[in-house]
TILOMI-50657 format. One record per residue (C-alpha): residue number from 0; residue in three letters; x, y, z. Coordinates in Angstrom, 1 decimal, padded with zeros to 4 digits. Layout:
N
{site NUM "ALA" {X Y Z}}
...
***
This chain:
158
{site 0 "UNK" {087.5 -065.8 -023.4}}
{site 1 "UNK" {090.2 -065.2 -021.0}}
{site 2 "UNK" {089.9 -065.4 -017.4}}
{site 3 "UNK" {091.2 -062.4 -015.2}}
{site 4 "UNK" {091.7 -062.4 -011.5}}
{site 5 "UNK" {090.3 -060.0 -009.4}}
{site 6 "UNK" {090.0 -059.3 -005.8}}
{site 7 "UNK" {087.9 -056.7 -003.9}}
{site 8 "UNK" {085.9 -056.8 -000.4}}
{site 9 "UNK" {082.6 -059.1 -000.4}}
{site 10 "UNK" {080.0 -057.8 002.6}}
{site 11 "UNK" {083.4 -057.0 005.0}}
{site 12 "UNK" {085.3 -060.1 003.5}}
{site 13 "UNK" {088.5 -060.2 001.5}}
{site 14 "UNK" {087.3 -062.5 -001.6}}
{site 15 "UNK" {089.8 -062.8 -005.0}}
{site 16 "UNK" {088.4 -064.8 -008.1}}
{site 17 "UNK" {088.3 -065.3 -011.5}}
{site 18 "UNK" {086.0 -063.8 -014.1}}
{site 19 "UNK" {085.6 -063.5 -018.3}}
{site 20 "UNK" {085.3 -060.1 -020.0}}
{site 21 "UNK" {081.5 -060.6 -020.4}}
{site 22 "UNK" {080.6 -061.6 -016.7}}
{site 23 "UNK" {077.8 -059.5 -014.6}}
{site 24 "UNK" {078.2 -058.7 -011.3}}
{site 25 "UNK" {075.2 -060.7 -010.7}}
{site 26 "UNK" {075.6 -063.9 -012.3}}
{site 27 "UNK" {079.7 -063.6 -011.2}}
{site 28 "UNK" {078.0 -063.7 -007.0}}
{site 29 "UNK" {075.5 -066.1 -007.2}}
{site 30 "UNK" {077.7 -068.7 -009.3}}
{site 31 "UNK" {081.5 -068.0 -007.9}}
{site 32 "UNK" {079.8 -066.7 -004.0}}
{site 33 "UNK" {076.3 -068.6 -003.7}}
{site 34 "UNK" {074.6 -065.1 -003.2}}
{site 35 "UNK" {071.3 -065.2 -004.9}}
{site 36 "UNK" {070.0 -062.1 -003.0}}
{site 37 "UNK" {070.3 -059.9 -006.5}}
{site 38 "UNK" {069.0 -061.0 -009.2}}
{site 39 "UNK" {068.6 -060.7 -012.6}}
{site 40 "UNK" {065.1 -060.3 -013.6}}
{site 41 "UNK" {065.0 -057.2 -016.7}}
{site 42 "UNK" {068.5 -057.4 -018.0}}
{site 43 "UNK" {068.6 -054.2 -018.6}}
{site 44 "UNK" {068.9 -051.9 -015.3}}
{site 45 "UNK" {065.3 -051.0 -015.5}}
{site 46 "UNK" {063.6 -052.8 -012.5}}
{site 47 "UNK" {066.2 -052.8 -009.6}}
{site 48 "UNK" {066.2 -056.2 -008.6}}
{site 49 "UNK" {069.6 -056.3 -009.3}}
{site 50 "UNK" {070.7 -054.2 -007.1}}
{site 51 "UNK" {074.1 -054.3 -005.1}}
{site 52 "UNK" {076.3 -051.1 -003.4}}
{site 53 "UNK" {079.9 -051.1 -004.8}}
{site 54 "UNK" {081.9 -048.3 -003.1}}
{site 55 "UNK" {078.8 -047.5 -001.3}}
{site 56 "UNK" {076.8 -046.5 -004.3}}
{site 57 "UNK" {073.4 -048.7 -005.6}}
{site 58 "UNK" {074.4 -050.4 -009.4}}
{site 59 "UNK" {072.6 -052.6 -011.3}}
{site 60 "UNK" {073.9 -055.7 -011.2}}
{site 61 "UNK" {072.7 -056.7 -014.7}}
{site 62 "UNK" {074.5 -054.0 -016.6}}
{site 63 "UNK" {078.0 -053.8 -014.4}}
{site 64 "UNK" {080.8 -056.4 -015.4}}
{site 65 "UNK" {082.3 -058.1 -012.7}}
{site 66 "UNK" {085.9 -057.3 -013.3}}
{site 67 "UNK" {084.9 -054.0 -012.4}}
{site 68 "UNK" {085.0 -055.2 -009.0}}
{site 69 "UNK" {088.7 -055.2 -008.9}}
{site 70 "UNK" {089.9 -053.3 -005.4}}
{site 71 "UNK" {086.3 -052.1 -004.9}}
{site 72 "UNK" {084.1 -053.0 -001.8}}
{site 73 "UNK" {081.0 -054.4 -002.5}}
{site 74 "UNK" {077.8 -055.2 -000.3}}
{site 75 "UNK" {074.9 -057.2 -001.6}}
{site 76 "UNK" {071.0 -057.7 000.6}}
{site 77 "UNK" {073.3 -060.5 002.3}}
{site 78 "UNK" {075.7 -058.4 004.1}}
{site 79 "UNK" {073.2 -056.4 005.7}}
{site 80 "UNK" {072.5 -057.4 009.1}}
{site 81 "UNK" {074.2 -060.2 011.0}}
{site 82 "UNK" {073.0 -064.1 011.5}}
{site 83 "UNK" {071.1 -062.9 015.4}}
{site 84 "UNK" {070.1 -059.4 014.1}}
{site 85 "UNK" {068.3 -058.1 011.0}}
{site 86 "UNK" {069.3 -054.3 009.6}}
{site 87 "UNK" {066.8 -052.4 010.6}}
{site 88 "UNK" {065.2 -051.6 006.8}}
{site 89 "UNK" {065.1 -055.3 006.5}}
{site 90 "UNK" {062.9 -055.3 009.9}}
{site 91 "UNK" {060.9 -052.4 008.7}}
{site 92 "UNK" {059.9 -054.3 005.4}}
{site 93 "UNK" {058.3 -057.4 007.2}}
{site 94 "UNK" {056.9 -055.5 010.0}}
{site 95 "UNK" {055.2 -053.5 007.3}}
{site 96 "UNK" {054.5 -056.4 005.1}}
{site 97 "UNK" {056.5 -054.6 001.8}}
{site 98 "UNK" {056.5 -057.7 -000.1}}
{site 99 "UNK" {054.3 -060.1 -001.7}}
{site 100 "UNK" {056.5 -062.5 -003.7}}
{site 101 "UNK" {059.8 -061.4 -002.4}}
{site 102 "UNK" {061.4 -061.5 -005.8}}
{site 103 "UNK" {062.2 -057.5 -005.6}}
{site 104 "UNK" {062.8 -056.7 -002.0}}
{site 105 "UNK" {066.3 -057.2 -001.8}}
{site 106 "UNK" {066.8 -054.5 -004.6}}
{site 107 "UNK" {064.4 -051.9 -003.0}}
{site 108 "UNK" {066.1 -052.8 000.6}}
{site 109 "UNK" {069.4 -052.3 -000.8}}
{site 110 "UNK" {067.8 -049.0 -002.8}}
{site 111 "UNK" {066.5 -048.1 000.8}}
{site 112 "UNK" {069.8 -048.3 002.6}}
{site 113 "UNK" {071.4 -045.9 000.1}}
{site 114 "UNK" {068.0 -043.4 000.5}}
{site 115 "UNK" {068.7 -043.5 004.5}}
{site 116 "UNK" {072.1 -042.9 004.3}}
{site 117 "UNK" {071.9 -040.0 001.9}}
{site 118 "UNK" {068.7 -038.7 003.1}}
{site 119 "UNK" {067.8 -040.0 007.0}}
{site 120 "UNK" {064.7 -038.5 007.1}}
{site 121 "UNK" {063.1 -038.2 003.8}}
{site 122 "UNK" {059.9 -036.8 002.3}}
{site 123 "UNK" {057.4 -039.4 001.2}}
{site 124 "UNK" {058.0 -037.9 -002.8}}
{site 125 "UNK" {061.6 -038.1 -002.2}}
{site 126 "UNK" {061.0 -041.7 -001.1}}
{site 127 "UNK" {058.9 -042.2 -004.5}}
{site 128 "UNK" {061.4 -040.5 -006.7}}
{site 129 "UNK" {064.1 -042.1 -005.1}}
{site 130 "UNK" {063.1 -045.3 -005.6}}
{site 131 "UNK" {061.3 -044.8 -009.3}}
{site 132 "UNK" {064.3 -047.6 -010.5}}
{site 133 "UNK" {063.1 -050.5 -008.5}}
{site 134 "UNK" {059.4 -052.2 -009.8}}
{site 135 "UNK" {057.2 -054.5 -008.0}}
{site 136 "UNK" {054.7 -056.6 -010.0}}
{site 137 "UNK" {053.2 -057.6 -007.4}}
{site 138 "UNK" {051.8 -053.6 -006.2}}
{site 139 "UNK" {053.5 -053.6 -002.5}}
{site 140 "UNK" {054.2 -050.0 -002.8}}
{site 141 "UNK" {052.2 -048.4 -000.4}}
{site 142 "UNK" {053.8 -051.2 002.3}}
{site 143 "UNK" {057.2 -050.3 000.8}}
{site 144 "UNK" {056.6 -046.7 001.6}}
{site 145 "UNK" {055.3 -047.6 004.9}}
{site 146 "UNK" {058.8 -050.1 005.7}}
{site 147 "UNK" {060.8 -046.8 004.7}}
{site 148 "UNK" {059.2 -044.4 006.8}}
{site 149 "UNK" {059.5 -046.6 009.7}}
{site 150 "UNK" {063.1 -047.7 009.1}}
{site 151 "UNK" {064.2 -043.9 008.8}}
{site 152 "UNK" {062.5 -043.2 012.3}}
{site 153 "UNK" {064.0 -046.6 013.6}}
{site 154 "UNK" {067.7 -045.6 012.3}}
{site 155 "UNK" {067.2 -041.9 013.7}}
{site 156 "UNK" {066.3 -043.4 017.1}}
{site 157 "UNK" {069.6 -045.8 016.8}}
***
């Protein structure tokens, strides 16, 4: 297959590279970037631990082709934060213990983020409906409802 270049905006960072028709978003960031955070675990857009925000929307990584990417901005569970300081839904989750096996949380993080910016200080049924997409095998939900709440009243404080 032939090779097209793009070039976009990884988590703040000007990034250009080379990707095939049939490339995910996924696979194209953990083999080309070394970002592992979303992963493919359904292949087919159902469980959410895919999850990444291009142009500040949640996609499934699993389903979204990588050339796709061209001129967009993309943030992935590693952008959040910086190396000293956690984002604050990523401090919520551990201080609320929303995870067993960790294999999900970066998709329902990054689900999380895009809840809290459209909806700061949501319902708990908008905080189920919202986040429907994302499964956990392990059960955690009641800890992942608990993480949201708290990182909604820890983003209104600022």
């Amino acid at each position: 297959m032939t090779a097209r270049t793009i070039n976009f905006t990884l988590n703040g960072r000007a990034v250009t590279t080379s990707v095939t028709p049939d490339d995910n978003i996924v696979d194209m960031l953990s083999r080309q970037f070394d970002l592992r955070g979303a992963r493919e675990s359904c292949g087919q857009g159902l469980c959410g631990c895919c999850t990444v925000h291009v142009n500040s929307k949640a996609v499934s990584g699993c389903l979204s082709f990588a050339w796709f990417l061209d001129g967009a901005t993309v943030e992935t569970i590693e952008g959040l934060g910086t190396g000293e300081k956690l984002d604050p839904i990523q401090e919520a989750f551990i201080e609320a213990g929303a995870f067993q096996c960790g294999f999900c949380t970066p998709g329902f993080i990054m689900m999380v983020k895009q809840l809290l910016d459209t909806y700061p200080d949501p319902s708990e049924d908008e905080i189920r409906h919202y986040l429907t997409g994302n499964l956990c095998r392990c059960s955690a939900y009641p800890e992942i409802i608990d993480a949201v709440k708290l990182a909604a009243t820890r983003r209104a404080r600022g």
